[in-house]
N, C-alpha and C positions, 0 to 999 in steps of 0.2 A: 904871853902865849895863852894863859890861861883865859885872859879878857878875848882873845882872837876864838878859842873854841868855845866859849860860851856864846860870841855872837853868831858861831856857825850853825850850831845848836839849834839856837833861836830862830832863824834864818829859814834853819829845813825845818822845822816843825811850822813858820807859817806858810814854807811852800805847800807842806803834806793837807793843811788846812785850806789853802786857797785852792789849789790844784784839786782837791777831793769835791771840795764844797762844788766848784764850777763841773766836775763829773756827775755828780749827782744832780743837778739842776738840769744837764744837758740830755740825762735818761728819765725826762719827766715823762707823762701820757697823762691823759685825758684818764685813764681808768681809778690812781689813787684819788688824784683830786685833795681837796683839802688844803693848798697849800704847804703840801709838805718840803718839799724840794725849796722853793723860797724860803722859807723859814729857814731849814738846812744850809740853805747857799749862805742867807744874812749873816746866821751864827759861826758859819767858817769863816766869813772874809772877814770879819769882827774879832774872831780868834786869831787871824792870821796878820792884822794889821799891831794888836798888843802884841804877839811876839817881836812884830818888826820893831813896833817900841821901846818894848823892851834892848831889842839888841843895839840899837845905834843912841843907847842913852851917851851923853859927853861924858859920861863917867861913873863908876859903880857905886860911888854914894850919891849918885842921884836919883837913885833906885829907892832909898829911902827917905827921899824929903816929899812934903807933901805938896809941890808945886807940883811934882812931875805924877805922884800916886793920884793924884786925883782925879786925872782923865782915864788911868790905868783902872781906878775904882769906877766908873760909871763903863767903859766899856765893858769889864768883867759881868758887873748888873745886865745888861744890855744883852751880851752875848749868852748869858748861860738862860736868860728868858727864851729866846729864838730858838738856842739847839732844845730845848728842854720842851717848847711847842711841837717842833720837830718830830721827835721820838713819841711823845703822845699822843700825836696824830699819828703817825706810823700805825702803834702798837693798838688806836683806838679808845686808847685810854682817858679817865677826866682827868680831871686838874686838881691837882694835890697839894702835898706838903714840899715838894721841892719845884715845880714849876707853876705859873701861872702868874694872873698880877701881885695877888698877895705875898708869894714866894718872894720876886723879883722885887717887890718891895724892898720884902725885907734885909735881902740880901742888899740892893743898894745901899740903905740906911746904914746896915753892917758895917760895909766899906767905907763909906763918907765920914762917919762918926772914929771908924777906927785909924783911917789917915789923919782924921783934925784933931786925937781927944788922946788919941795914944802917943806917948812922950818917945817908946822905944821903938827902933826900925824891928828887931824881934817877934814884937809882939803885934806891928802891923802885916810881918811875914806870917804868922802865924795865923792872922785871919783871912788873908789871902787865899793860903793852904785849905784853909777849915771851908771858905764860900765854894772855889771847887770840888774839894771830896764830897762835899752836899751836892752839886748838880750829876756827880759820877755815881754816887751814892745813889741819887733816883735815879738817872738811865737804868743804872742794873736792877733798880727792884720794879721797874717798869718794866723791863725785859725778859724780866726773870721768871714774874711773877705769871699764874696759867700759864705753867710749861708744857702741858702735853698741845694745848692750842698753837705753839713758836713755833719754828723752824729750827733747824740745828743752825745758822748763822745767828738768829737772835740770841739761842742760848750762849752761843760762843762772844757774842761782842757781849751780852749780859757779863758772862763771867768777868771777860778781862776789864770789863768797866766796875765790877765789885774790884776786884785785887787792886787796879790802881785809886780806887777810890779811898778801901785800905789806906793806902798807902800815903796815899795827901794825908788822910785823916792823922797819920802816924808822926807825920814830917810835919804837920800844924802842933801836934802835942811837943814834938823836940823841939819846935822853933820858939814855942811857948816859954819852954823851961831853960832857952838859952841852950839848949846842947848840940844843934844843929848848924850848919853853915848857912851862908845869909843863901838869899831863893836865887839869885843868879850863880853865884860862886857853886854849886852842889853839882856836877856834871852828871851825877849818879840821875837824883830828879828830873835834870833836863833829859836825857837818854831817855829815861821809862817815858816822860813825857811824847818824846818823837814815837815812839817805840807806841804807844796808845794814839796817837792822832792816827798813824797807819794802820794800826786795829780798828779804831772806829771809825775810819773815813770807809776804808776796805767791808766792815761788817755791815756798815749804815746802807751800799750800795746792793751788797749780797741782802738784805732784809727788803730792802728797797724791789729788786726781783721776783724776791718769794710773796711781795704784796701783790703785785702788778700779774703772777701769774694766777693767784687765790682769786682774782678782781676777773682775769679771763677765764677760769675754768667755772668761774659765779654766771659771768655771761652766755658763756655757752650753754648752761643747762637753762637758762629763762628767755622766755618770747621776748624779743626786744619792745615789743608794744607794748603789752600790758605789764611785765615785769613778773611773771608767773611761773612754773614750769612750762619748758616746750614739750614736745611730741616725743623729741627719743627721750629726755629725761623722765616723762610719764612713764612712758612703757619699762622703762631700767626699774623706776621702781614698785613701778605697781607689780611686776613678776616676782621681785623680792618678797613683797606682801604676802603676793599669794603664793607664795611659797612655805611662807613660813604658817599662815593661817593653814594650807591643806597638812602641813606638820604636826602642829598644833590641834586641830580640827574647831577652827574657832570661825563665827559667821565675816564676814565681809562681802560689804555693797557694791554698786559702780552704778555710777549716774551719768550720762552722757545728756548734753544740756547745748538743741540749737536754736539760736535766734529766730523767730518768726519774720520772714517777708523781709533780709537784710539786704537782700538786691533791692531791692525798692528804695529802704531807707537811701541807699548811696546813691540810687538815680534821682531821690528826689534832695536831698540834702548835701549830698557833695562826699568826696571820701572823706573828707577830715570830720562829717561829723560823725559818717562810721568809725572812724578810729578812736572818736572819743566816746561813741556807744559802748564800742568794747572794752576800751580802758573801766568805763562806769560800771560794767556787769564785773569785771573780774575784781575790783575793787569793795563790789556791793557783796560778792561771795566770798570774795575772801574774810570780810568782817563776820561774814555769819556761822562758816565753819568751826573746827577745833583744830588747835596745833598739828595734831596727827597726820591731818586728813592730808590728802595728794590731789591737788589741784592743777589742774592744767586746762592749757589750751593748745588744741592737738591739730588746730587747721581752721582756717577764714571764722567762721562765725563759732565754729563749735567747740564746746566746754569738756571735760573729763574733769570727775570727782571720785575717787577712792575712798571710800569710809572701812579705815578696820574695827574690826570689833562693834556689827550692825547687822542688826537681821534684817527680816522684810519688812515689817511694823517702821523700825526705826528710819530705815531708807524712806519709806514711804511719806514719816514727818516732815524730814528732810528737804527730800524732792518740793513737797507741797507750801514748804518755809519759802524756801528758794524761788519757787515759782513767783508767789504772792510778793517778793521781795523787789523780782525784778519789775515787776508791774510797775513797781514805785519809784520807777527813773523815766522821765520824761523827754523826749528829745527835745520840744519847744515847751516849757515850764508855766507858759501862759494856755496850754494846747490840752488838759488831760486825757482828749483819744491820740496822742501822739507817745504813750505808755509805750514802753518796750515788753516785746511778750517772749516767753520761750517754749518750744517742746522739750518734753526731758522722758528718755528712759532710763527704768529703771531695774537692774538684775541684782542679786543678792543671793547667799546660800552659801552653807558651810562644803569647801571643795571637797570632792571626794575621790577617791582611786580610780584612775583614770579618766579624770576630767582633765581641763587644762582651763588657765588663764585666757585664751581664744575664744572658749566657748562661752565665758562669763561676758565678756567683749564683745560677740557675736552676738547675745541676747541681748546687750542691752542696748547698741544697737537696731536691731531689729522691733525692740518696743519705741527707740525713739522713732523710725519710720513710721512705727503705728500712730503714735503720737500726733505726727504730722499730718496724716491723712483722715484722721480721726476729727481735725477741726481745729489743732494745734490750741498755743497755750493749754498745755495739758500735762498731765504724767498719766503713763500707762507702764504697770509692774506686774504685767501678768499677757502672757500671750493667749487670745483669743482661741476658745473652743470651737469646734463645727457647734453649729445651731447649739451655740448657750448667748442666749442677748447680754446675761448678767455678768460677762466677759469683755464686753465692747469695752474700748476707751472711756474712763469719767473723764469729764474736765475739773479734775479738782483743786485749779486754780481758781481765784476771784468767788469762794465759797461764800455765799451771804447764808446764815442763821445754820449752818450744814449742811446746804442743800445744794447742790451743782446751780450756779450760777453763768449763763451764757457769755461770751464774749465779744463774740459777733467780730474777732479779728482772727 
């Protein structure tokens, strides 16, 4: 009776394995990527095939001779590699002390040397015990570990993977010292066993969602071209900025940045290689800004850049960085009048009572239209006076010695 409930045991814990594993593989998408879900699957049907081994051994001291542990030892190695890449890709995590090749080495080695070298069935239960509470042992300090970053399901499969990791750890020290039952005979172990495949089949799936939707609410705030901010995610947070800058009363820029002549580019070059202008500008700005800054792209050719904590001076650098920056992307690389150019306005100025976020927008804006008309490839950060000439648009783009240099595009 006892031999009949132990293989029943064993039985539903590799259904809970196989059945879990193939749920999880079947709610893949294109969004985690990585591999995770195959890995996941490998590692369960691998868990799920030892237990069946285990259950239809011909007999329970065959459980400890080492014809039959030895395939039991390299599946163990095998599988706790797989779930163990699994959870690391999940959580994003590197490659540590309990998964990876050197891990799984080790762990192999473990098993092999302890089936062939150890005289006692005990004390090859005993590291059986010890190689799983090590792979249980890392899920949970994988999962554990950056808790405010988790979800409440990671911390929950975290937890029950420390308790039962515990708990192998406990039942390898009794099997050690002889005070325990042999590892099939224990109905207590096999229970918790089932009892955790259903937690972390159950948790791995719930993590599995909370990734997949982190992965969609990432998408939705970025231009699917360039991989940037979009328009409504700009505008969400540029108002926070200024929000907090007219609080504060601290300076803040805004650069609006468009492509010179990009109808043309696509009529004579094709859209793909507009697509890949624009990938190249928002690629070339992104490397020149600071962490802070708020980038976007808020519509066909046109750029959005937030600088907090930047007066007129500093924008004006900026702008004139940028400009000069873009110059140095070339659409045909053998072509150097084939330079990409841009206009850029620029507004700036500490918000003050009764201004608004619009009206910072509205100006700079309005100087990028100057911009444009003014001869483009330029920045203009100042709107023109009645009859002041020393207000016109510079082009202080393509500056040679500091002197306005022409561009003739």
């Amino acid at each position: 009776m006892a031999s009949l409930d132990t293989s029943t045991l064993l039985t539903a814990i590799a259904l809970v394995y196989g059945i879990g594993g193939v749920m999880v593989y079947a709610g893949r998408d294109r969004l985690t990527g990585r591999g995770i879900e195959a890995f996941w699957l490998g590692g369960s049907l691998l868990m799920a095939i030892l237990m069946l081994y285990f259950a239809f051994l011909p007999s329970p001291q065959a459980a400890g001779s080492s014809a039959w542990l030895l395939p039991a030892a390299l599946l163990t190695g095998l599988k706790n590699e797989l779930l163990g890449q699994a959870v690391a890709r999940l959580t994003e995590g590197r490659r540590a002390w309990w998964h990876g090749k050197a891990a799984s080495a080790t762990q192999a080695v473990l098993l092999l040397c302890g089936v062939l070298l150890l005289p006692q069935a005990a004390s090859r239960q005993a590291l059986f015990l010890l190689v799983s509470g090590w792979l249980f042992a890392g899920i949970a300090r994988q999962l554990l570990q950056k808790r405010s970053k988790r979800g409440p399901a990671a911390l929950l499969l975290g937890s029950a993977s420390a308790l039962f990791g515990l708990y192998l750890l406990a039942s390898a020290a009794g099997a050690a010292l002889a005070t325990a039952p042999p590892l099939l005979g224990c109905p207590t172990l096999l229970l918790l066993t089932l009892i955790s495949a259903v937690m972390l089949q159950l948790g791995f799936i719930q993590v599995q969602r909370e990734l997949q939707y982190r992965q969609l609410s990432k998408l939705a705030a970025l231009d699917p071209l360039t991989g940037i901010f979009n328009r409504r995610t700009f505008f969400d947070l540029a108002l926070r900025q200024y929000a907090l800058h007219a609080r504060q009363q601290r300076s803040l820029a805004l650069l609006m940045m468009d492509l010179d002549h990009f109808k043309l580019i696509n009529d004579t070059y094709g859209h793909s290689k507009g697509d890949q202008a624009l990938r190249a500008v928002a690629d070339r700005i992104a490397d020149e800004v600071r962490q802070g800054d708020i980038f976007a792209r808020i519509g066909g050719e046109e750029f959005c850049l937030l600088l907090p904590d930047t007066d007129a001076a500093g924008a004006r650098h900026v702008a004139n960085k940028l400009c000069l920056a873009l110059n140095g992307i070339l659409l045909n690389p053998a072509d150097p009048a084939t330079q990409l150019t841009a206009s850029i306005g620029v507004a700036s100025g500490i918000p003050q009572p009764g201004a608004s976020w619009k009206q910072l927008f509205d100006s700079a804006d309005r100087r990028l239209y100057l911009a444009k008309s003014g001869g483009r490839n330029r920045v203009v950060d100042c709107d023109p006076a009645p009859l002041a000439p020393s207000n016109r648009p510079v082009p202080l783009c393509n500056t040679v010695g500091g002197k306005p240099h022409p561009t003739g595009r």
